[in-house]
Structures are given as structure tokens and as C-alpha cells.
matplotlib code that plots the C-alpha trace (Angstrom):
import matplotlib.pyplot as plt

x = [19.1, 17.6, 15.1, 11.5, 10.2, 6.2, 5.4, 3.1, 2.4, -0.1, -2.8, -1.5, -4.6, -3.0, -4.4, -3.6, -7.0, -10.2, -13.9, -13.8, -10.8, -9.1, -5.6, -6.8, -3.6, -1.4, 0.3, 0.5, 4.0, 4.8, 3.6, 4.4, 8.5, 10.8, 13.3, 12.3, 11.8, 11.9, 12.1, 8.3, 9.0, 5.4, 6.6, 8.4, 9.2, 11.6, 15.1, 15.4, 12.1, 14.0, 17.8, 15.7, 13.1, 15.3, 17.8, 15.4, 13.4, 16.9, 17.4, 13.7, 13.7, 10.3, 7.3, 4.2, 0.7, -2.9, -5.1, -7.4, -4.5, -3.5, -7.3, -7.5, -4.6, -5.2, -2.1, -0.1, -1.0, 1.8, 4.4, 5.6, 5.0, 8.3, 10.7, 10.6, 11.8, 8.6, 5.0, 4.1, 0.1, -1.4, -4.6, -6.6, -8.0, -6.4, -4.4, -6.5, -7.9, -5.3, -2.7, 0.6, 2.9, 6.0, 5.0, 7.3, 4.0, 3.7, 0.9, 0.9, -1.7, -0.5, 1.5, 4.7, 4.6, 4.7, 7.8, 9.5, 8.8, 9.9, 13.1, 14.0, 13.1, 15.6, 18.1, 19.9, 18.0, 14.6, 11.3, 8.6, 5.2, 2.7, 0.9, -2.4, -3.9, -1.2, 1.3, -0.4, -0.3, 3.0, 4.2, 1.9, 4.0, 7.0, 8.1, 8.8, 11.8, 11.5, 8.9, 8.6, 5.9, 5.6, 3.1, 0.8, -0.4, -4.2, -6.7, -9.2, -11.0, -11.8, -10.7, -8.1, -5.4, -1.9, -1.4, -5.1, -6.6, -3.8, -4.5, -1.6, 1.2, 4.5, 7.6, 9.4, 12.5, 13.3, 13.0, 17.0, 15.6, 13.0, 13.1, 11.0, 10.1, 7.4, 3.9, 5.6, 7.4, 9.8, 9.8, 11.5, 11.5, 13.7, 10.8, 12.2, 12.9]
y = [-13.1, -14.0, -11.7, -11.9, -12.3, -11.6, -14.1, -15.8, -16.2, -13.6, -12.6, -9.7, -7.6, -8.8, -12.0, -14.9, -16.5, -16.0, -15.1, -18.9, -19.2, -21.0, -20.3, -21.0, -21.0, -19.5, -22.5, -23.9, -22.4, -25.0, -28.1, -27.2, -27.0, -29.9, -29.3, -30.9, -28.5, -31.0, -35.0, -35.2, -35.5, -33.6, -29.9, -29.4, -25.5, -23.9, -23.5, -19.7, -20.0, -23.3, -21.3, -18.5, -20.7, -23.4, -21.2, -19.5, -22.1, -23.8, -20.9, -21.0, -22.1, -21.0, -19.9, -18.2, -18.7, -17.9, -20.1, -19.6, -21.6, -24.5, -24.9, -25.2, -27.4, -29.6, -28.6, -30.7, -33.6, -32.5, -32.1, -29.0, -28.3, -27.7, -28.8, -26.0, -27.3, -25.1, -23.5, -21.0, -20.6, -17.0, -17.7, -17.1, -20.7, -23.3, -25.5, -28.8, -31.4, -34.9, -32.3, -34.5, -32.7, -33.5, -31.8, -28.8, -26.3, -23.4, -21.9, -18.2, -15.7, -12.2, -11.4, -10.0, -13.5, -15.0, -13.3, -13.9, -17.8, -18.0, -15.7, -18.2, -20.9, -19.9, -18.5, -17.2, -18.3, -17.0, -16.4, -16.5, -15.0, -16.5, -13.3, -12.5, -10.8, -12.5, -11.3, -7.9, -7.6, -8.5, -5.4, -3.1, -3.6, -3.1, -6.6, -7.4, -6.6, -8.1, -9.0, -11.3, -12.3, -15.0, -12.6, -14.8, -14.0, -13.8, -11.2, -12.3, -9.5, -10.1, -12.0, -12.7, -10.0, -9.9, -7.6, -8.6, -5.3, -3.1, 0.2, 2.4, 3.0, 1.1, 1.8, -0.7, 0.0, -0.9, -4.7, -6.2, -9.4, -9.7, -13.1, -14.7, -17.8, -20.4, -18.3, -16.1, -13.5, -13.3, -10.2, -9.4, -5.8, -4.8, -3.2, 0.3, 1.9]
z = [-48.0, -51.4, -53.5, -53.4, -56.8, -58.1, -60.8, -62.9, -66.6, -67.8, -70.3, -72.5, -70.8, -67.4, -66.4, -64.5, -64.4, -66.5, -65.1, -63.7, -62.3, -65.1, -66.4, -70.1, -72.6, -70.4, -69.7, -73.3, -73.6, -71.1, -73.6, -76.8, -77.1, -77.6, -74.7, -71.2, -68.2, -65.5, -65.2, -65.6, -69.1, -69.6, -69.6, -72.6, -73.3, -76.5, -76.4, -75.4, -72.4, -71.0, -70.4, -68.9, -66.8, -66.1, -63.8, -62.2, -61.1, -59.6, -57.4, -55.7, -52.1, -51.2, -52.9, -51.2, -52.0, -50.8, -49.4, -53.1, -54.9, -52.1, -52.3, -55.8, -56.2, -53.1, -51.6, -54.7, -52.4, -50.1, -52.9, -53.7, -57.1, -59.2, -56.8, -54.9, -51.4, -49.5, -49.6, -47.1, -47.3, -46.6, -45.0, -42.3, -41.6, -39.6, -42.1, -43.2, -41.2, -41.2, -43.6, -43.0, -40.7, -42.6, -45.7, -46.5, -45.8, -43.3, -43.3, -41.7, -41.6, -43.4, -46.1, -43.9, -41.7, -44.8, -46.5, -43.2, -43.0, -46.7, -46.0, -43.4, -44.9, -48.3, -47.2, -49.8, -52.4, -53.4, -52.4, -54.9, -54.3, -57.0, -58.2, -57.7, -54.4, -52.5, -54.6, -54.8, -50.8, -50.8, -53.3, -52.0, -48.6, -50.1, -49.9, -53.5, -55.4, -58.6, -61.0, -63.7, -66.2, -69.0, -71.0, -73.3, -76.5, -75.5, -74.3, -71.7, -71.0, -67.7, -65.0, -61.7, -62.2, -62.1, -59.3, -57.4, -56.2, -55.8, -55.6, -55.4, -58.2, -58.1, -60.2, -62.0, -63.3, -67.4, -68.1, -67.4, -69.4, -72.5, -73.8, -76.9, -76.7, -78.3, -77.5, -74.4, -73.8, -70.2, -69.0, -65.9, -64.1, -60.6, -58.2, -57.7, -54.1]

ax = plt.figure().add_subplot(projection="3d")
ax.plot(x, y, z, "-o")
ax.set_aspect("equal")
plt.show()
């Protein structure tokens, strides 16, 4: 069974969003290199953030996301976003009205329904949980064993956190991976048990 990785990129006052929901710069890291991260030919990253993305992003098989983001997004018109080969949508709603029933989306309500779908659904490859109160849920029940951040160099003061509204501590062990890159650092941490 694959691992269940927390990510996101991040503010360096811990992030994902501002006041309005917006992301900001914390995707600029994704524009401004000269090596192509997938065929779109638009997101470009450095040397050193594409052999550390790149893998990782290869080994996905599903990725789990609140309602709040498939809303935002409009579902990617029915595309997963990245290549990932499924979304499984926390949310208590029924899923859209004339939502095309082949799209790769499941859409469960809870956070432990939701790390099973995606289990079964990648097999042996991983689940992501996009971070946030999702992603938060999903650690708080002990779900998550890995977490990784592209931290930006910005400070928003305010805003959607990393971990949403988590309220108890959680140890990470030492980060196995610290990687420079153009505007971001990678930081990955094992979730310790």
C-alpha cells in the first residue's frame, strides 16, 4: 500500500492561501525555471526543484481534496490536474449536477472514506492529501505519514493554513530531504508514530 503524503507549497509564516483565498507567489517557483515539469510546456521549474518534483509527482495515484478546492477549480473540468490518474472530493454535498460519470472523481464524505477510496484507488503508489483543513483532518486522524512543503520566500500574515485548524501537536521526525531551488525550498518530513 502506498504512503499518504500532506502537501502543498507554503508561505514561510505557513500559508497556502491569503485572506482571499488566493495562492499569491506561491506558485511562481513553478514559472520561473528553464526546465519543463510537464508537456504543458507552461510550468517550467530549476534544475534541482524538477529532479525532486518530477519523481514524486510520477508516483501519485490519487490525490484528495475538499469540496473548497474542486469548487474553486471547477473540478479541472473533469481532468485531473497533473496527471494524477484520480480525485477523491471530501464533502458533504451530493457531487454536481450533469458532473460526467466517467471522470476519475469519487466523491466521499469524511476524511477516513476518503484515504480508503484513494488507498484503493493507488495501490501502491501514493495518496496525496492537498493540505489545508482536509489535509489537517487527515493528520489529526493519524492517516498521514509524510509531509512535504515547497516553503516560499513570503510572509502573508494571515490567511488559509497549512495544517487548517488543527489543534493537537504532531511530531515529525528530522527532514530526510531539504532541497534549494529557484524561490523554494522542498522540505519533506516522515510523520512520526
Amino acid at each position: 500500500m502506498g504512503r499518504v503524503v500532506m502537501y502543498s507549497s507554503v508561505s514561510v509564516d505557513g500559508f497556502i492561501a491569503d485572506e482571499n483565498d488566493q495562492p499569491g507567489p506561491l506558485f511562481d517557483w513553478l514559472l520561473g525555471g528553464d526546465v519543463p515539469l510537464d508537456s504543458s510546456g507552461q510550468l517550467k521549474v530549476s534544475q534541482p526543484s524538477y529532479d525532486y518534483t518530477r519523481p514524486y509527482w510520477d508516483q501519485i495515484g490519487a490525490t484528495i481534496v475538499g469540496r473548497h478546492v474542486f469548487d474553486m477549480t471547477d473540478g479541472w473540468d473533469g481532468v485531473p490536474p497533473g496527471g494524477v490518474d484520480h480525485v477523491v472530493v471530501v464533502t458533504h454535498r451530493p457531487k454536481p449536477e450533469g458532473w460526467d460519470p466517467e471522470a476519475p472523481f469519487h466523491f466521499v464524505d469524511g476524511v477516513e472514506a476518503a484515504v480508503a477510496t484513494a488507498r484503493k484507488l493507488a495501490g501502491d503508489r501514493i495518496v496525496e492529501v492537498a493540505a489545508g483543513d482536509v489535509g489537517g483532518q487527515v493528520l489529526a486522524a493519524g492517516l498521514v505519514d509524510e509531509v512535504r512543503m515547497d516553503v516560499v520566500p513570503v510572509v502573508f500574515g494571515s490567511g488559509k493554513r497549512y495544517f487548517g485548524s488543527v489543534q493537537a501537536q504532531h511530531l515529525l521526525e528530522d527532514p530526510d530531504a531539504t532541497i534549494q531551488g529557484n524561490r523554494v525550498l522542498h522540505l519533506r518530513y516522515r510523520v512520526r508514530r
